[in-house]
N, C-alpha and C positions, 0 to 999 in steps of 0.2 A: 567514479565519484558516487559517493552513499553518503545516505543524508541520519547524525546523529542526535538523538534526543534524549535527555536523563532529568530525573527530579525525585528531589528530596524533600520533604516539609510535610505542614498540617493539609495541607490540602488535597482533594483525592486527584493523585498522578494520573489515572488512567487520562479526565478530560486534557488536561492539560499534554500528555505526550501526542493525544493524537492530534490534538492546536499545532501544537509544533511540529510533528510529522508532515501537517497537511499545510505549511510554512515551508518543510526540505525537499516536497515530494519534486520540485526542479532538479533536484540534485540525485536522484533516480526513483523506478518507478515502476520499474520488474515486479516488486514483492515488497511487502509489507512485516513487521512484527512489534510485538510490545513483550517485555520479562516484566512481571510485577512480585512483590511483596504482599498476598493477598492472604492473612490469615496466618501467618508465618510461615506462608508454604511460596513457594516457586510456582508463578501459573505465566505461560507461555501462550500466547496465539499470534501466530504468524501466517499467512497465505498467499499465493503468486495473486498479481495484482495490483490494481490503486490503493492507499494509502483510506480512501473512504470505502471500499468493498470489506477491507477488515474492520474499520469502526462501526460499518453496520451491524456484523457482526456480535461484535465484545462489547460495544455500549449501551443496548437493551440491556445486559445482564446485568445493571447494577452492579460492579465490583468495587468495592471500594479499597484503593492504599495507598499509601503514603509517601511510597518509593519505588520505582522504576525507570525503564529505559525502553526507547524504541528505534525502530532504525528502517529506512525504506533505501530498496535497493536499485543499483545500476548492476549487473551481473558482469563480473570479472572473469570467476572460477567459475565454469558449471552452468546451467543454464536455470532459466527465472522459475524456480518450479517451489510448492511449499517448503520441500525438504532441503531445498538450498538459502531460504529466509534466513534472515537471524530476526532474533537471536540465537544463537546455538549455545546447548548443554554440554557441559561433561559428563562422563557414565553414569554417575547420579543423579544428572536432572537439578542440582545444586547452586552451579557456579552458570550465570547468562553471561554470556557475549556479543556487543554491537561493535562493529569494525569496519573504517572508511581507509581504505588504502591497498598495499597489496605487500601478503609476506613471501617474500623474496625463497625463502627459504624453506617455504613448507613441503613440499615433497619429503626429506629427508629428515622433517623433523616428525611427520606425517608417520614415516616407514619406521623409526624409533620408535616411536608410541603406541602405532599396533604392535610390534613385536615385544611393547611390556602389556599388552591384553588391552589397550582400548579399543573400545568400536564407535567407527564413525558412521555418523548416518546422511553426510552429505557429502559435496564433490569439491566444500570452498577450500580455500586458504583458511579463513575464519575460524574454520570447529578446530584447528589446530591449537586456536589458540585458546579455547575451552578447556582441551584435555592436556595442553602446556600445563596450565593452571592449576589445575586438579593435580598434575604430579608433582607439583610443589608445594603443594598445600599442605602445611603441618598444625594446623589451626589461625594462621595468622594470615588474613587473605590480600592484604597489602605488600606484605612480605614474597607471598605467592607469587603475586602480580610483578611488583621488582623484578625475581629472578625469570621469571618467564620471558617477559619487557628483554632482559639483558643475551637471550637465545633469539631473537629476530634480527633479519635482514631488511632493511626494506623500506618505508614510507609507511605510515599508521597511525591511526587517533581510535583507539578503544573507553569503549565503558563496560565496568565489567560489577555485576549484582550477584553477591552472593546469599543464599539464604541462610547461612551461619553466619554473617554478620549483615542482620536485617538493613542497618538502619543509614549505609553509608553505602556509594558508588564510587567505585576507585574507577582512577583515570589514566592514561598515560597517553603522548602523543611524541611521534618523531616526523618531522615532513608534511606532514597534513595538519588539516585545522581541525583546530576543538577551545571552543570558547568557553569558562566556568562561571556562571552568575551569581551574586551573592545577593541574597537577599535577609529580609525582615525574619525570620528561622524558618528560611528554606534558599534552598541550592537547585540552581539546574546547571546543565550542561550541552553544549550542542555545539552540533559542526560548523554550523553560520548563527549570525546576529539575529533573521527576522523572526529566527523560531523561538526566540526568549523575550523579547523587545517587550511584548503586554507585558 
């Protein structure tokens, strides 16, 4: 069980993911990460640990943006270490990934992906489904998401932020939870009720 958190709006996502993160962190607690929108770039910090040892961290640095995702972990695949955090990248560093569940089927979709040239840099299930993503990606990263969604085995509730398209978090979920909130022009997402409720 991994605990998900996403947001979209005027407001700076950073405080708000880790409210909500430190709302999931019942729901694991191995490791911590946030993927933001910071400047039009991809900016990642995750580390093994409390969900507050990374907000120490990232929250002096003033960042500000407007869309992100974070995720605190129970360890499935691989053990609680930073490089097994998510979010996880595809080979560009582009496309983040938060993922509550387990793919049934990543081994073998794992061993096809290195053998078209991807490198993984951890041990999950998860980064599968980063570099899934990226092989489907032909500019349309909903599309991407779809067909990657339609190659999994398994139980899962993803959020996935890409920095070619700023301004939106595609989702998908089979078997697991993932709740969408709709609000006043802003959007979150998350794996239980108490981390959107404010």
């Amino acid at each position: 069980m991994c605990g998900i958190i996403g947001y979209v709006g005027e407001k700076n996502a950073v405080e708000l993911l880790f409210s909500g993160l430190k709302r999931l962190e019942y729901r694991g607690y191995d490791s911590a990460g946030v993927a933001l929108i910071a400047g039009g770039r991809m900016t990642v910090f995750r580390r093994a640990g409390k969900v507050d040892e990374l907000s120490r961290e990232v929250l002096p640095q003033g960042i500000s943006a407007r869309v992100g995702i974070g995720h605190t972990r129970w360890a499935t695949h691989g053990p609680p270490t930073e490089e097994n955090a998510h979010p996880h990248l595809d080979c560009r560093g582009k496309i983040a990934v938060v993922h509550n569940g387990i793919i049934e089927n990543f081994r073998p979709l794992r061993d096809r992906l290195i053998a078209a040239g991807h490198s993984f840099r951890s041990q999950t299930d998860t980064e599968v489904l980063a570099h899934l993503i990226e092989e489907h990606d032909e500019g349309d990263i909903l599309a991407a998401v779809q067909a990657a969604v339609r190659e999994l085995e398994g139980a899962f509730a993803l959020a996935v932020l890409s920095e070619d398209d700023p301004d939106r978090i595609i989702v998908a979920r089979m078997g697991s939870p993932l709740i969408i909130g709709k609000g006043d022009g802003e959007n979150f997402v998350s794996s239980d009720i108490p981390a959107i409720l404010g």
